[in-house]
N, C-alpha and C positions, 0 to 999 in steps of 0.2 A: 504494500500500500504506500501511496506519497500525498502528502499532505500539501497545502497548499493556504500558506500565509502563518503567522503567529497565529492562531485560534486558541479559544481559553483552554485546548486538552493541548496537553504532551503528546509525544511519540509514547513516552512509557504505559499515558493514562490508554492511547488507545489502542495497541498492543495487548493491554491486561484486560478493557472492556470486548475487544471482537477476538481476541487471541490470534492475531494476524501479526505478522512483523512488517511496521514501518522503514523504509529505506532512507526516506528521507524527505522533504519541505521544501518546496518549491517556492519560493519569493513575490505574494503578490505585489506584483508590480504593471499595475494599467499603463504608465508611459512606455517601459521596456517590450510588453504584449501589443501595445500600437506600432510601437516602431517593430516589430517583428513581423508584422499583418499588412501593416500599410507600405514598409520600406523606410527605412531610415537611414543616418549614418552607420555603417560597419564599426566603426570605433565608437561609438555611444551607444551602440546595442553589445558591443563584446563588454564594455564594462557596467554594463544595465544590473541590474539584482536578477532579474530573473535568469538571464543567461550563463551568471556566475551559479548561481542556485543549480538552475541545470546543468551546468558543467561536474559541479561536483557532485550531484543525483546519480551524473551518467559515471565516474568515476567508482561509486558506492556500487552500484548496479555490477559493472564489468568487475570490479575486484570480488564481489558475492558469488558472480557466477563462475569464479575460476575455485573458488572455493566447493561449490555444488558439485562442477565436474570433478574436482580431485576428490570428492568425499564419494562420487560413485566409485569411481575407480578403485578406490579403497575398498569397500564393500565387493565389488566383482573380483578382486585380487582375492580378498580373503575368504570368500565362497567357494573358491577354485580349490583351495587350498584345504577345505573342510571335504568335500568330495572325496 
């Protein structure tokens, strides 16, 4: 799940209330999402909140899933090996 803006919950509150894990919080940001839709300057959308937000989102994201795949991998190594 990715949340989006400060809201009154936490990542932790809403982790514990749907039992889903949060990635990460996406920066509301209305001027950075106009210049993203309409066209803007390149350099004042790369250092917009939302683009930094998402930078590090998609950062969160690619390191989780390298983590997922090495933890199958783990699991089908060690089933082999139980066989």
């Amino acid at each position: 799940m990715v949340l989006v803006g400060a809201g009154p919950y936490s990542a932790d509150d809403v982790t514990k209330q749907l039992g889903c894990r949060v990635y990460g919080t996406i920066a509301d940001d209305p001027k950075g999402a106009r210049a993203l839709a309409e066209g803007g300057s390149s350099r004042a959308l790369a250092r917009s909140a939302l683009v930094r937000s998402v930078r590090t989102l998609a950062a969160t994201l690619l390191h989780s899933s390298d983590h997922i795949a090495e933890d199958k991998a783990d699991r089908r190594d060690h089933a082999g090996t139980r066989a």
